[in-house]
VOBA-888426 format. One record per residue (C-alpha): x, y, z; residue number from 0. Coordinates in steps of 0.2 Angstrom, whole numbers, plus 2048, in hexadecimal, padded with zeros to 3 digits. Example, Ala and Ser with C-alpha at 12.3 -4.5 7.8 and 13.67 -1.06 7.14 Angstrom:
<sites>
{{83E 7EA 827} 0}
{{844 7FB 824} 1}
</sites>
This chain:
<sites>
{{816 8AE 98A} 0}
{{818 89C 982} 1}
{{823 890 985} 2}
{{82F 887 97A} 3}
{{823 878 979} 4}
{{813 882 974} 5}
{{81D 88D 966} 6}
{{825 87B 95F} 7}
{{812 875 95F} 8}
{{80C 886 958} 9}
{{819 883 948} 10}
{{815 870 947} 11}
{{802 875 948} 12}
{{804 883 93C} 13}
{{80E 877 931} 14}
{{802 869 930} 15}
{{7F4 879 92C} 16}
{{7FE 87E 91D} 17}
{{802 86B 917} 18}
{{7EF 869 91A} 19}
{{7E9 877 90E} 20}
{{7F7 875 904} 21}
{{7EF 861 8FF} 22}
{{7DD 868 901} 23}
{{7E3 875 8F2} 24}
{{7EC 867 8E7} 25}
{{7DA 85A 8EA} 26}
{{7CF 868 8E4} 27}
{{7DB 869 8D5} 28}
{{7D8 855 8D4} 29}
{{7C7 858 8D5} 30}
{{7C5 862 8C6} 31}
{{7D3 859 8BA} 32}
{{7C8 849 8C0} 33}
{{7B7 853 8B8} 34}
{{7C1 859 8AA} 35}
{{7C7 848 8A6} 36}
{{7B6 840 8A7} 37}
{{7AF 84D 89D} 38}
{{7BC 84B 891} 39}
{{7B9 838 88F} 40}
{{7A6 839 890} 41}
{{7A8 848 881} 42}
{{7B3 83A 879} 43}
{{7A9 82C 87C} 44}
{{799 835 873} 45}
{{7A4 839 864} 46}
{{7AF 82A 862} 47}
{{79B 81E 860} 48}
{{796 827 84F} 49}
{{7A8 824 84B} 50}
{{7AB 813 84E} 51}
{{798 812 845} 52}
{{7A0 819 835} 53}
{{7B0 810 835} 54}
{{7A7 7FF 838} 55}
{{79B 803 828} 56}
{{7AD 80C 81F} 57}
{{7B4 7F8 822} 58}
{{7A5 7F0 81D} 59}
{{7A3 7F8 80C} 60}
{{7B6 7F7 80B} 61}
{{7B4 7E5 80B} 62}
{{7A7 7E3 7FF} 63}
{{7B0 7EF 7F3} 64}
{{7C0 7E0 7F7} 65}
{{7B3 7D1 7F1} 66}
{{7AF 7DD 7E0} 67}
{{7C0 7DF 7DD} 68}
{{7C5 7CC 7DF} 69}
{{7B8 7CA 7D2} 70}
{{7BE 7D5 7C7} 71}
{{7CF 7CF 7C9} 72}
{{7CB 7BC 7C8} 73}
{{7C2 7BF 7B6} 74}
{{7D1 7C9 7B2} 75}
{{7DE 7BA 7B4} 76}
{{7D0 7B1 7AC} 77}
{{7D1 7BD 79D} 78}
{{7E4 7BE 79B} 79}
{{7E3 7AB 79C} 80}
{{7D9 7A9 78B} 81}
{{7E3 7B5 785} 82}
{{7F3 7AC 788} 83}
{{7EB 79D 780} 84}
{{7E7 7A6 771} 85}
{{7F7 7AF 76F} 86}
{{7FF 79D 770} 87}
{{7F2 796 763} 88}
{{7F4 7A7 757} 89}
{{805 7A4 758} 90}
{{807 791 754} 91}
{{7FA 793 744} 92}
{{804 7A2 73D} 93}
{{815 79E 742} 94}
{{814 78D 739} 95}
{{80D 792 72B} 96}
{{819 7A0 728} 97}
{{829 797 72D} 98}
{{824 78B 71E} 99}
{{81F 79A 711} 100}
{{831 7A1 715} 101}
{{83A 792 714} 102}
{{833 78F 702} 103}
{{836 7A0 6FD} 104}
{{847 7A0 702} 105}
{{848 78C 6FA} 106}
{{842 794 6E9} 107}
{{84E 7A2 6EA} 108}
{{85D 798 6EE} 109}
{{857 78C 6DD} 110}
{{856 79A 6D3} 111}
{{865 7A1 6D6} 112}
{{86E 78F 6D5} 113}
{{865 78D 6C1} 114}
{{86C 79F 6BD} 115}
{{87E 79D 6B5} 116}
{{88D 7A7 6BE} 117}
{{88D 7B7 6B9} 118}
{{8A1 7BC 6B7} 119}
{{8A7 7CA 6C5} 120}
{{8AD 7DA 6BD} 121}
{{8BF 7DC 6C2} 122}
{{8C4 7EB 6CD} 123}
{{8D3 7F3 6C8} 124}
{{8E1 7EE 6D4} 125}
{{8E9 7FF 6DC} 126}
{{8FA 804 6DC} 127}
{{903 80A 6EA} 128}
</sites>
């Protein structure tokens, strides 16, 4: 028969097996996350090249697009300049010009009617209440 001792080491023995297998199990899991893992970043690393590839010439033709458009908007400021300019000039040679033909015109109405004698109001009939 077995003594105390040897049953106490037979549990402790049988204890450290189990924790033993029960590690050996949770490192083969590691294992295969680690090769999943690697896999997975390697997979990633083959697609995410091209990629970076595209965005890099997406970004370059972007920024050539950019220059076109401050071209484009630079000749437009330039535009809506000259055409500032030649609002203010249309304005100044018609507005002038057209002032003084309406001045006269109402000069020459106001002269005619001060040549014309007063003509006599008719009278209204007063109302009785």
């Amino acid at each position: 028969m077995l003594t105390a001792g040897e049953v106490a080491g037979l549990i402790a023995a049988t204890g450290w097996i189990v924790l033993v297998c029960v590690l050996a199990m949770v490192l083969v899991k590691l294992a295969r996350l680690l090769t999943e893992t690697t896999k997975a970043v390697s997979d990633l690393n083959n697609r995410l090249t091209p990629l970076l590839e595209d965005m890099s010439v997406t970004v370059n033709e972007t920024n050539r697009q950019l220059i076109a458009v401050e071209a484009i908007a630079k000749d437009v400021k330039q535009v809506s300049g000259h055409a500032a300019k030649l609002s203010a000039v249309t304005q100044t040679i018609f507005t002038g010009p057209l002032i003084k033909v309406s001045s006269l015109g109402y000069g020459v109405r106001r002269a005619i009617e001060a040549r014309r004698p007063a003509r006599p109001r008719p009278r209204q009939p007063r109302r009785t209440r």
